[in-house]
N, C-alpha and C positions, 0 to 999 in steps of 0.2 A: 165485658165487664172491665178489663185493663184501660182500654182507650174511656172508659168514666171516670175514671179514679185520676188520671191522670191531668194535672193543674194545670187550668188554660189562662195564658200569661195574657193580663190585661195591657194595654197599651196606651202609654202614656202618652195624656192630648197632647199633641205640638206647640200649644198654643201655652202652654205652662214651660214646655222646653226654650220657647222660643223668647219667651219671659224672662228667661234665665240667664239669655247671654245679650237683654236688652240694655243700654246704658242705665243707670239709675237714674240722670239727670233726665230722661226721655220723658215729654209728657205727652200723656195717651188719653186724658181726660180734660174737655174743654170745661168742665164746670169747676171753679177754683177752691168751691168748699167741698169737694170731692177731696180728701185725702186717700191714695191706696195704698195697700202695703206692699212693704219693699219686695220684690221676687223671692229673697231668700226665706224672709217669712212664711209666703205664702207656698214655697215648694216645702220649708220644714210641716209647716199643719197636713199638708198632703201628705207627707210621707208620716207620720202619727196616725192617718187615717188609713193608709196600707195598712200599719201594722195591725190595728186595732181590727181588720176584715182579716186578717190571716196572710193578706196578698206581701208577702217575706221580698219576693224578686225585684218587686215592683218599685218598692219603698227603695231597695239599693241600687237598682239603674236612677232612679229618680235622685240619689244623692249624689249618684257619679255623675251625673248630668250638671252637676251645682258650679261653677267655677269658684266662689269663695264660699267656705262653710265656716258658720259661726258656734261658738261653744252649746248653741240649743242646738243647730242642728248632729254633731256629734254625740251631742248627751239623748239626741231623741232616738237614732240608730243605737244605738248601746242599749236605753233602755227597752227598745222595740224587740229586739233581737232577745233580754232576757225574758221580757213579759211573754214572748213565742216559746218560752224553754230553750231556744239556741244559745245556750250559753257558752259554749267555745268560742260559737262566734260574735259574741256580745265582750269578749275578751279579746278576743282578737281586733275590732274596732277600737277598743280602748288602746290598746298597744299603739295602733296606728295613727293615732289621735297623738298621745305622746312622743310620739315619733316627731311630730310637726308643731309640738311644745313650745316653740317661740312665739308661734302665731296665735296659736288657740291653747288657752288657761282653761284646766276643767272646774267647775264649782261645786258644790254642794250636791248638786242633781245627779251630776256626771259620777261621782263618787258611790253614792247610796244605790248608784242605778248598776255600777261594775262590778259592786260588792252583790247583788243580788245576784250576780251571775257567778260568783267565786262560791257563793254557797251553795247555790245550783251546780255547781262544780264537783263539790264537796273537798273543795283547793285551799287547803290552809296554808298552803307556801304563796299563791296570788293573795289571796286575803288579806295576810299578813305583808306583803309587799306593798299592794293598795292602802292599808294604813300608814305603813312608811311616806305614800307618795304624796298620802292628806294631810301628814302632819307636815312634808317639807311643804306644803302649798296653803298654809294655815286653816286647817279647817278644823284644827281642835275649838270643840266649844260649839260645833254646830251641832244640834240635837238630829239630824236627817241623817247626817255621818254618825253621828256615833249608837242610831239605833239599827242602822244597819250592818256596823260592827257588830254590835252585840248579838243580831241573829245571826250574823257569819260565822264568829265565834262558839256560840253556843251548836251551830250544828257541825261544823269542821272540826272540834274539838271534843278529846274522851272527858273534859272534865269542862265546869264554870269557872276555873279561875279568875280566865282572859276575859268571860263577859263579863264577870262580877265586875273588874276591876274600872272596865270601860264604864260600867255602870256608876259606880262610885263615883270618876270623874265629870260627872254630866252636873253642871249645876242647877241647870232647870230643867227638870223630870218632868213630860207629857208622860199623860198616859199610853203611849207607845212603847216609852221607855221602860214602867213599870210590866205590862202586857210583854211582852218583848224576854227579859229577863225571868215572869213565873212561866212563859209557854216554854221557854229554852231547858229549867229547870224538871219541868214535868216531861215533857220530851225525852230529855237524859234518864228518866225513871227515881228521878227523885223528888218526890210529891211533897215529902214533908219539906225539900228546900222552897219547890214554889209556893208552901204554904206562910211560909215563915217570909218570903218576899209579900206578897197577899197583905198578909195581916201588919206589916210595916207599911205597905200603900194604904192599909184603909187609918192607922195610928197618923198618920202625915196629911190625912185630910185630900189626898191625889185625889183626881176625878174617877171614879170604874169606870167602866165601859162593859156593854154585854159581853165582849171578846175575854175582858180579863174575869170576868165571873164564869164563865164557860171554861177557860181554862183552868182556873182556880177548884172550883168542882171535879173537872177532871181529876187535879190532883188526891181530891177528897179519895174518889173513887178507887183510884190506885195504890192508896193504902189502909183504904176500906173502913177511913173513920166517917162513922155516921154522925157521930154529934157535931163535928166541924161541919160537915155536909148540909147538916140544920140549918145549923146558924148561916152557913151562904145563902141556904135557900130562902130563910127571912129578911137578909139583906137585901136579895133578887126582889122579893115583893115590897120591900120599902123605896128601894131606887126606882122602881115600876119597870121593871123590865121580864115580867113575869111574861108579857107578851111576845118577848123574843123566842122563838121554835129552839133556835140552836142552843139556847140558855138553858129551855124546859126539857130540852132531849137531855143536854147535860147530865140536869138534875135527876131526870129519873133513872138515866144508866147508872147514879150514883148511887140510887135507892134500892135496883137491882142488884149490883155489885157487893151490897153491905148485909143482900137478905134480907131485908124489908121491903117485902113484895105489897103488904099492905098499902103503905105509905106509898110506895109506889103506882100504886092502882087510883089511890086518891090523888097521885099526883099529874097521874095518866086523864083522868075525869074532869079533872079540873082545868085543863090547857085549854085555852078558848080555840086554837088550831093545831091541828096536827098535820106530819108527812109520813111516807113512807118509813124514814128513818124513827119517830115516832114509836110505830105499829111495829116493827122489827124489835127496837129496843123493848119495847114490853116484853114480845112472847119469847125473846131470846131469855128475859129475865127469868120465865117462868118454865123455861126447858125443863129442868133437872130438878129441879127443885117441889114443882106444881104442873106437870106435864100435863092433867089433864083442864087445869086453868089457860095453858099456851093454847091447846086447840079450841077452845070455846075462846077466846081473843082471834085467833087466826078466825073462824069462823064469821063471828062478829066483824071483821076486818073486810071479807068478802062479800058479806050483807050489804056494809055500808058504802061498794060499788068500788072500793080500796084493790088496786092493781097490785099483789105481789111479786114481788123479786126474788132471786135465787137464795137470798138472805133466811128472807121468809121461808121459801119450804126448808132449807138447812137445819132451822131449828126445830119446823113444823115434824119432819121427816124422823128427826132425833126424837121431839116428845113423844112419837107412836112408837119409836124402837123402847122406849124407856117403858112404856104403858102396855109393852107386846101385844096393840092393840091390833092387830088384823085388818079388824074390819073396817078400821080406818085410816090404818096404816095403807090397805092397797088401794081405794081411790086415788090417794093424794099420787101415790106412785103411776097409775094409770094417767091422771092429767099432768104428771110434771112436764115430761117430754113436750107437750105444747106451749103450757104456760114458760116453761122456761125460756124455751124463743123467744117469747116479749118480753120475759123481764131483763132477757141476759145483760142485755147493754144499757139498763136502768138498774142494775144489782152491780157492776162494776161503776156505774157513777155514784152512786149511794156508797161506795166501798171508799172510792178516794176522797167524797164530803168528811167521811168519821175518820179517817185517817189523820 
């Protein structure tokens, strides 16, 4: 079992290396409307493509291989390294990178891409040094910097100040920006601030987007106002995005959360698709409240050939303790132990989706 787990270093064609320390001016194509691209190009899209297969090694021999590296190909290791979660070392390439500051300028990308490794850090001394380094390199006024300020901020920080304030400064607000500042605010556990950001994006005529209506519910949910929650969820069907899953799971954790299990059931009926997380959020809703409506959903759920997750018996396992139903309490006890084998490592991916 060790010697499988263990990453087998692919090895990079010669013929890319060999690319790399050929002259520029060399022409290797007799046809003249043939233009190709320059080596360095073509080793940065290679190393983009490590990162995006996982292969981490591969992509950093393949940079050390480079003899001149251009501000894409540093800003593509930075961001590669953060998109892997290695963000130490998505920090440490940046260092290195400014280290050699005369040569290679970072832009826009290189920024927004070291700051998602600062927050991945959870480093508000890098973050906030990184701001320093954008404003001495003019990048005030770029919306890509300063929305990735604002998620740095919001999560490195005990409070919104620092993102309000970045936010303030932004003169033309995508809706990243808006999105950005209510998910930072609900995050923090202050629903009614991402409500009050919310309802200022839809007064200013901003674009939503499914992500800030999901968020924006969220926050409903977490301080358990249902007539806001409404009114989202009639916006949701007016913008037509009643077809987004992660929108409709929102809304109805939001209908469970407030107690209106009804409303929730017709909210459940009505979704043209459903997922696991779906099915979970219903009969979580109905644990404690309607224990013996959780296990006729759970049941129903099984029927319709629906795979449960550890999620699922948790609550399933709760509604029989609540109903001290026995007799149905010890099936489900009798099959956990197998089924939970299959769901285990599908009930921790559904755990970090809702997170």
């Amino acid at each position: 079992m060790t010697a499988r787990r263990v990453a087998q270093f692919h090895q990079i064609p010669q013929t890319i290396i060999n690319s790399l320390h050929r002259p520029q001016n060399s022409s290797t194509h007799l046809n003249p409307q043939f233009v190709a691209k320059p080596p360095s190009i073509l080793a940065t899209d290679l190393i983009k493509s490590y990162f995006e297969k996982g292969l981490v090694k591969e992509a950093r021999v393949l940079f050390d291989e480079m003899p001149e590296r251009d501000v894409v190909a540093w800003s593509s290791m930075i961001s590669g390294y953060a998109s892997c979660n290695l963000y130490n070392r998505a920090w440490t390439m940046f260092y290195e990178m400014m280290k050699d500051g005369v040569k290679v300028q970072p832009n826009q990308f290189t920024f927004s891409s070291v700051l998602k490794a600062c927050k991945g850090m959870r480093s508000l001394s890098c973050g906030a040094l990184t701001h320093g380094l954008a404003l001495k390199h003019s990048m005030h006024g770029s919306v890509y910097v300063d929305n990735a300020l604002m998620d740095m901020y919001a999560t490195c920080c005990g409070g919104m100040e620092d993102a309000f304030m970045v936010f303030e400064e932004i003169s033309v607000k995508n809706a990243v920006s808006w999105t950005t500042l209510i998910a930072g605010y609900t995050h923090q556990g202050n629903g009614r601030g991402g409500l009050r950001v919310f309802r200022q994006m839809i007064l200013e005529e901003a674009e939503p987007n499914p992500y800030s209506f999901s968020i924006a519910v969220r926050a409903c949910a977490s301080i358990r106002s249902h007539s806001y929650g409404k009114q989202i969820h009639a916006a949701v069907v007016k913008h037509g995005f009643e077809s987004s899953i992660p929108v409709m799971n929102s809304i109805l954790d939001m209908y469970c959360s407030c107690s209106h299990l009804s409303e929730a059931d017709q909210c459940f009926h009505g979704m043209p698709k459903r997922d696991i997380i779906t099915w979970n959020t219903l009969i979580a809703g109905h644990e404690k409240s309607d224990p013996y409506e959780c296990l006729n959903h759970y049941s129903v759920m099984e029927s319709e050939g629906i795979t449960p997750n550890c999620f699922t018996f948790t609550s399933v396992i709760a509604a029989a303790a609540n109903m001290a139903l026995l007799s149905f309490g010890e099936p489900v006890h009798v099959v956990l132990p197998f089924k939970m084998f299959i769901a285990q490592r599908e009930g921790i991916e559904a755990y970090s989706v809702t997170r």
